[in-house]
C-alpha positions in Angstrom: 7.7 -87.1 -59.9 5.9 -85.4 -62.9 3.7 -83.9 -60.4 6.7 -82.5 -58.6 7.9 -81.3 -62.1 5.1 -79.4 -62.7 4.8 -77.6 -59.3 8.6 -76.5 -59.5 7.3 -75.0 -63.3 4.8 -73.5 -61.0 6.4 -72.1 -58.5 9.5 -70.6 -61.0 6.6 -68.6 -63.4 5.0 -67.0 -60.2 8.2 -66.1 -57.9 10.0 -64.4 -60.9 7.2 -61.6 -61.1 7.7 -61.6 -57.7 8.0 -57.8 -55.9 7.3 -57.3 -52.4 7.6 -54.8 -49.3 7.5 -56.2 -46.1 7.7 -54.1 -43.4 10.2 -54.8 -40.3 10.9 -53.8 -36.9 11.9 -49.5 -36.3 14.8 -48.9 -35.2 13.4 -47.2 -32.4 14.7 -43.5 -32.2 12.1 -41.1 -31.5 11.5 -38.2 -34.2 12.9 -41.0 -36.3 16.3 -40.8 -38.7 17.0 -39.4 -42.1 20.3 -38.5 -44.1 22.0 -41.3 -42.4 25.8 -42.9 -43.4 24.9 -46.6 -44.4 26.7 -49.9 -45.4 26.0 -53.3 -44.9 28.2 -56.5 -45.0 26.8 -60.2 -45.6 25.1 -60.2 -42.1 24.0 -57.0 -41.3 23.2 -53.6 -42.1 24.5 -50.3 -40.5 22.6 -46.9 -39.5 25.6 -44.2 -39.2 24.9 -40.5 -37.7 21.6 -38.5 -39.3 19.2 -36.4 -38.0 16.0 -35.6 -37.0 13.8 -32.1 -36.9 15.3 -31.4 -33.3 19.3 -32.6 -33.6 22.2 -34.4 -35.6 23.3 -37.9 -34.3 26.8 -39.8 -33.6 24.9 -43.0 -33.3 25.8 -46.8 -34.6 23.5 -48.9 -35.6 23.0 -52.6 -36.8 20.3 -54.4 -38.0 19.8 -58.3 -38.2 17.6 -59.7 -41.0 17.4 -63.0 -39.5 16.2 -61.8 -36.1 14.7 -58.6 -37.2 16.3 -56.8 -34.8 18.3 -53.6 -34.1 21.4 -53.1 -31.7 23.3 -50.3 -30.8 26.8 -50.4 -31.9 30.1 -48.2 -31.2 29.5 -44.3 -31.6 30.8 -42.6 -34.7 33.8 -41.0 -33.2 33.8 -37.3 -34.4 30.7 -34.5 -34.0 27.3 -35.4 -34.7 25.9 -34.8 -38.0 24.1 -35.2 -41.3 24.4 -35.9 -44.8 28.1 -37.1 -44.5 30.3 -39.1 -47.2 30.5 -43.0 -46.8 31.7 -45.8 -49.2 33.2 -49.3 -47.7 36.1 -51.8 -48.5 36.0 -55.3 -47.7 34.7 -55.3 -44.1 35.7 -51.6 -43.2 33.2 -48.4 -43.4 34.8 -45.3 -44.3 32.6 -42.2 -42.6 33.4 -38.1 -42.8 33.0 -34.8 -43.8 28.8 -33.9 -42.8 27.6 -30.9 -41.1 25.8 -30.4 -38.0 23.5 -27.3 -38.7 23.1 -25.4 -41.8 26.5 -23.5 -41.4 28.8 -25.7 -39.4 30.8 -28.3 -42.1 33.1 -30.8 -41.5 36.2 -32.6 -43.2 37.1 -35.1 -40.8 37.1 -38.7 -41.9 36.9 -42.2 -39.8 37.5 -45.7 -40.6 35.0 -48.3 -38.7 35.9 -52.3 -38.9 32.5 -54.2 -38.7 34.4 -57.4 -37.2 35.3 -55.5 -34.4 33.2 -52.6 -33.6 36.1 -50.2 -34.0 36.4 -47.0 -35.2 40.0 -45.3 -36.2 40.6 -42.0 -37.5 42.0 -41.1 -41.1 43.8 -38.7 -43.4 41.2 -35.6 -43.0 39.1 -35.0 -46.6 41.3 -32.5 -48.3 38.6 -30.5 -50.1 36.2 -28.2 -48.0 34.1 -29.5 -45.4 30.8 -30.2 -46.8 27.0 -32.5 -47.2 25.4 -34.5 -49.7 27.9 -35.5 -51.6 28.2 -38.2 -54.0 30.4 -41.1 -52.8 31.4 -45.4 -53.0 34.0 -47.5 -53.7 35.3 -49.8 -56.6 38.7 -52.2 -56.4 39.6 -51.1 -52.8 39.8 -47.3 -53.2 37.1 -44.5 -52.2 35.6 -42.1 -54.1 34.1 -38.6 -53.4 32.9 -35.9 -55.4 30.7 -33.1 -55.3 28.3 -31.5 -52.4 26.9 -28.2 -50.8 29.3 -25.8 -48.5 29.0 -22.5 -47.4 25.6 -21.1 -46.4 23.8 -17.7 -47.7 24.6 -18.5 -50.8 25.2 -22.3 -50.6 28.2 -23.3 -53.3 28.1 -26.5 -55.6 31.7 -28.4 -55.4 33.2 -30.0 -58.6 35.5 -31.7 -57.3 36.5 -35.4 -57.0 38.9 -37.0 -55.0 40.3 -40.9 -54.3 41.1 -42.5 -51.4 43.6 -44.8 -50.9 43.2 -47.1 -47.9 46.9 -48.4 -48.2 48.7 -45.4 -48.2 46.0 -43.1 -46.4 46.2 -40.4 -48.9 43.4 -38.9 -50.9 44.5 -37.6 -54.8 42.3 -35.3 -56.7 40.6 -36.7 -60.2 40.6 -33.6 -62.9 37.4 -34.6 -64.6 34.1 -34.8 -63.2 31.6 -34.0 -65.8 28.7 -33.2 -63.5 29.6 -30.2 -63.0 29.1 -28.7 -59.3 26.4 -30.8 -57.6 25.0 -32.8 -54.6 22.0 -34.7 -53.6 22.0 -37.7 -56.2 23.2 -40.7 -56.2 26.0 -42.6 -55.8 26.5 -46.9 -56.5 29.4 -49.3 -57.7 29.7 -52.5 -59.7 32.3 -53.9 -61.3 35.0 -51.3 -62.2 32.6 -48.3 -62.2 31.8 -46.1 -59.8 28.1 -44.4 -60.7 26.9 -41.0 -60.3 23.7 -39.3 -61.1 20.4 -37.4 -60.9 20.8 -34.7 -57.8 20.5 -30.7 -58.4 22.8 -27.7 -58.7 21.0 -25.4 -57.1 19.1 -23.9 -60.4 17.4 -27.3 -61.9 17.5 -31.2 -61.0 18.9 -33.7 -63.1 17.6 -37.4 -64.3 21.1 -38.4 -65.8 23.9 -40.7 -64.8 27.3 -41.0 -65.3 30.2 -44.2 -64.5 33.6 -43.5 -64.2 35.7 -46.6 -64.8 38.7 -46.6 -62.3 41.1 -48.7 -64.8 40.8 -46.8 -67.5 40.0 -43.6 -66.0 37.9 -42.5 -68.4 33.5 -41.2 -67.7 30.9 -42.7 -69.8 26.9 -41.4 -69.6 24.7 -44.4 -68.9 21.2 -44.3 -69.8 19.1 -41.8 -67.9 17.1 -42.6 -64.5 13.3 -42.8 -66.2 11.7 -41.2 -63.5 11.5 -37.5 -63.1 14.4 -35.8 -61.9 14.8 -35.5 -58.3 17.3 -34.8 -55.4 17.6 -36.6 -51.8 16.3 -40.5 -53.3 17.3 -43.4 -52.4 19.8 -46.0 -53.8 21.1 -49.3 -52.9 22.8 -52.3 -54.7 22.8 -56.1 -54.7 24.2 -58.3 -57.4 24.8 -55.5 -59.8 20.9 -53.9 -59.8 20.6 -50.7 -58.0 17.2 -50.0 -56.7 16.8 -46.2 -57.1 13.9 -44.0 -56.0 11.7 -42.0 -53.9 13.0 -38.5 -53.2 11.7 -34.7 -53.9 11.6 -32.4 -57.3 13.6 -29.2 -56.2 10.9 -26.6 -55.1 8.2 -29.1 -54.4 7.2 -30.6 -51.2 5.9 -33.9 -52.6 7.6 -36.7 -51.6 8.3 -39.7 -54.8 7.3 -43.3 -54.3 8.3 -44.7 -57.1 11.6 -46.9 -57.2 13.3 -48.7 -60.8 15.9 -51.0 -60.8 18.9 -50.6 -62.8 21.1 -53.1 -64.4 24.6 -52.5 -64.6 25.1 -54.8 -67.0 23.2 -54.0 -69.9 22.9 -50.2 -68.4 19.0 -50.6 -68.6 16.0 -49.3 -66.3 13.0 -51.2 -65.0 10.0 -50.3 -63.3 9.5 -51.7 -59.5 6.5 -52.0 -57.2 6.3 -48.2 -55.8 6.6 -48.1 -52.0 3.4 -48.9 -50.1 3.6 -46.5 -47.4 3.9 -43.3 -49.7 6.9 -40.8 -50.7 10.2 -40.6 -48.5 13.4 -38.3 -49.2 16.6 -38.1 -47.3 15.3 -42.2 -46.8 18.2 -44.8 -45.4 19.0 -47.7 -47.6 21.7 -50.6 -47.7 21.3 -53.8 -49.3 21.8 -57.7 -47.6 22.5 -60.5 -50.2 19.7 -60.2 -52.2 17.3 -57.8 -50.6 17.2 -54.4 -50.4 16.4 -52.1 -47.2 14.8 -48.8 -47.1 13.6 -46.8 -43.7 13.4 -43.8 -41.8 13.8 -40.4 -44.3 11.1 -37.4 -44.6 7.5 -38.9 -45.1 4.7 -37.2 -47.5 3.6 -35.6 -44.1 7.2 -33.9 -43.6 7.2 -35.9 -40.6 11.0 -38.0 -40.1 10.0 -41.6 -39.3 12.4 -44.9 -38.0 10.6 -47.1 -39.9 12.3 -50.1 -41.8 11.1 -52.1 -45.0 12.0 -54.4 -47.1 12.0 -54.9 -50.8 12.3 -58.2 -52.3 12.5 -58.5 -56.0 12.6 -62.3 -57.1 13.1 -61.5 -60.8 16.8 -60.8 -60.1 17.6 -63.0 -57.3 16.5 -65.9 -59.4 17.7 -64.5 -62.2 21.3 -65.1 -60.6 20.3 -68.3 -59.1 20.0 -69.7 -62.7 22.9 -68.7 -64.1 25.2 -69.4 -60.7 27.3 -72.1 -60.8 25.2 -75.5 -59.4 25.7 -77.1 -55.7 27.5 -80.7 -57.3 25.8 -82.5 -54.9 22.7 -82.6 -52.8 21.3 -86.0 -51.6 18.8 -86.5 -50.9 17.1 -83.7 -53.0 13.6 -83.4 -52.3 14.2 -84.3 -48.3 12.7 -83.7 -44.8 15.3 -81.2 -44.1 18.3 -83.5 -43.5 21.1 -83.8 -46.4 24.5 -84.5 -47.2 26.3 -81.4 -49.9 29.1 -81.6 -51.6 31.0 -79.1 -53.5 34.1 -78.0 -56.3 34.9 -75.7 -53.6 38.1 -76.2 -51.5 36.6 -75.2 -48.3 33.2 -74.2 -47.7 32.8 -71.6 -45.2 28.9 -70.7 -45.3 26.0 -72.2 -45.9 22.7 -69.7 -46.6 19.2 -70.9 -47.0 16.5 -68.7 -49.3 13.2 -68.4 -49.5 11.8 -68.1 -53.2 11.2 -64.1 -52.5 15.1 -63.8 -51.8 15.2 -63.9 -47.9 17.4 -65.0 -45.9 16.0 -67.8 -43.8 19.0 -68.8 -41.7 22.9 -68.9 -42.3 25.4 -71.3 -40.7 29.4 -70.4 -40.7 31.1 -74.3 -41.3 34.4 -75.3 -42.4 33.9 -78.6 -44.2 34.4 -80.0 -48.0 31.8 -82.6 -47.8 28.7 -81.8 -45.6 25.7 -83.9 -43.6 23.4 -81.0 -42.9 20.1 -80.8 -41.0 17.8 -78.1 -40.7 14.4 -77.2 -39.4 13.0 -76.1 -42.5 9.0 -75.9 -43.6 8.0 -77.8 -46.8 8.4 -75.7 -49.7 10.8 -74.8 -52.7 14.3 -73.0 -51.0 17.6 -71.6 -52.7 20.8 -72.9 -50.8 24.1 -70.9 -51.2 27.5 -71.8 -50.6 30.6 -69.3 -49.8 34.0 -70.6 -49.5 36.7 -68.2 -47.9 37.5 -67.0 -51.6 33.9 -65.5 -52.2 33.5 -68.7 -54.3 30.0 -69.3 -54.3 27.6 -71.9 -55.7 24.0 -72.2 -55.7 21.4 -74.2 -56.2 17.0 -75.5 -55.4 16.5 -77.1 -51.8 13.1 -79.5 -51.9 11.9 -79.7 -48.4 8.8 -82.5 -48.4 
């Protein structure tokens, strides 16, 4: 036993300096994808519309992290395009405005339900049709702001609007200290919606901003510590956004390096800089605890579909720790066979870990007390459990 001890000591020191990129399968479109819509639910992740250097797509798709694998899903229902507005509540994607070309802009908007593979139309974005905007969600209402329309010269937007799901009506938000400007970045936690870095068309910015949708009052966060850029990256799991990658304004040379912020002591980090060189316009979502990145403008201005993945073990154990424990797992080590029980009501999901954060398999039950058995390697493993709250607990899995 104190030898086991001592290999779980192990094992905790080396996996929380853990950072990797793991590349996955392409998604398979040739000329590749940039600038595309994306959102991702506990399962999957979603590839909406984009472009290549020949043509604007209307395409849907999914990816699978367990069987690394892409699939076509239903088309986005309005013209193909780039650079559009997206944010998601609950299991619905909200999609819109975009332009296809450099002159023609849209301000349509579309609801898609990623239970169903459905898409619905909406109340139409009341501003003027335009791309690159900065947009999410927080406590089941949208948010957009900002953006490039017209063409020759292009025009900065100031403006920031809310959507409301329930009553399908957008309302306009007086204040958005920005000023006009697209191309940043947009993320969510808690009640704030976060905005930042991005150009106006003169200089690029490195700042960011949260607007908290209770009190309805803007706050400046501590400032992205790379150098200011436009067209990054940004993605979010369990309140760190990865952030990175992109151009400076003016100069073709595409970033690589990516820092993680925590939203909750509004502080930076330094990650493990992407191993296959600079991307801007790239396509990221996040999956549990990883984070996705693929496809985007390369450092040889080509537009690839390729797909990685960025595991950062510092965080995911991090919450791990401090999760609330699993009550019950016996035998604990095992051979892959053992009975859980749980404070929660009903369990509805089980998830398995690896110590780098991926998701090894996940099985959809509907018990209180469990007799589990699963093929599993010897090793050190994180299991999860999800009741149909979004209670969760956590806990270490010993497979001998």
């Amino acid at each position: 036993m104190r030898l086991l001890y001592v290999f779980l000591i192990f094992i905790n020191i080396s996996i929380l300096h853990a950072q990797t990129w793991t590349q996955l399968s392409n998604i398979g479109l040739p000329g590749g994808l940039a600038n595309a819509a994306t959102f991702s639910n506990s399962s999957y992740g979603f590839l909406c519309t984009g472009n290549n250097d020949v043509t604007e797509f209307d395409s849907l798709w999914r990816f699978d992290p367990l069987l690394n694998s892409w699939s076509r899903m239903a088309n986005f229902p309005g013209a193909s395009r780039k650079n559009t507005a997206y944010f998601q509540i609950d299991s619905i994607a909200y999609v819109g405005i975009g332009s296809q070309g450099a002159t023609n802009y849209y301000n349509d908007f579309y609801a898609y339900n990623m239970n169903q593979n459905t898409w619905s139309a909406i109340a139409n974005y009341p501003g003027l049709g335009r791309r690159i905007t900065f947009s999410g969600s927080v406590n089941g209402k949208g948010y957009v702001a900002g953006g490039i329309y017209g063409s020759n010269p292009l025009r900065f937007a100031s403006d920031f609007w809310e959507y409301d799901p329930s009553a399908n009506t957008w309302t306009q938000i007086t204040t958005f200290p920005l000023g006009g400007r697209a191309s940043g970045i947009s993320f969510a936690y808690g009640n704030e919606i976060y905005f930042g870095l991005g150009h106006n068309g003169t200089i690029d910015f490195n700042d960011l901003w949260a607007f908290n949708t209770v009190t309805r009052l803007w706050s400046q966060k501590t400032s992205f510590p790379g150098v200011a850029r436009i067209l990054s990256s940004c993605s979010v799991s369990n309140g760190f956004a990865l952030v990175g990658g992109g151009i400076e304004l003016g100069i073709v040379l595409h970033l690589n390096d990516y820092y993680l912020y925590d939203a909750v002591n509004n502080t930076w980090s330094s990650t493990l800089s992407f191993l296959n060189g600079g991307k801007s316009g790239a396509n990221a979502f996040a999956i549990g605890n990883n984070y996705y990145l693929g496809g985007g403008r390369d450092r040889s201005t080509s537009i690839s579909d390729d797909l990685w993945e960025y595991s950062n073990s510092t965080s995911f154990i991090e919450n791990i720790v401090n999760a609330r424990k699993v009550s019950y797992i016996f035998p604990n080590p095992n051979h892959g066979s053992f009975r859980l029980k749980s404070n929660l009501n009903q369990v509805t999901s089980v998830r398995i870990y690896s110590t780098e954060g991926r998701l090894i398999l996940q099985e959809q039950i509907s018990m209180e007390d469990l007799n589990l058995d699963f093929d599993l390697n010897p090793g050190l493993y994180f299991i999860k459990i999800q009741d149909d709250f979004g209670n969760s607990y956590s806990d270490k899995l010993i497979i001998n």
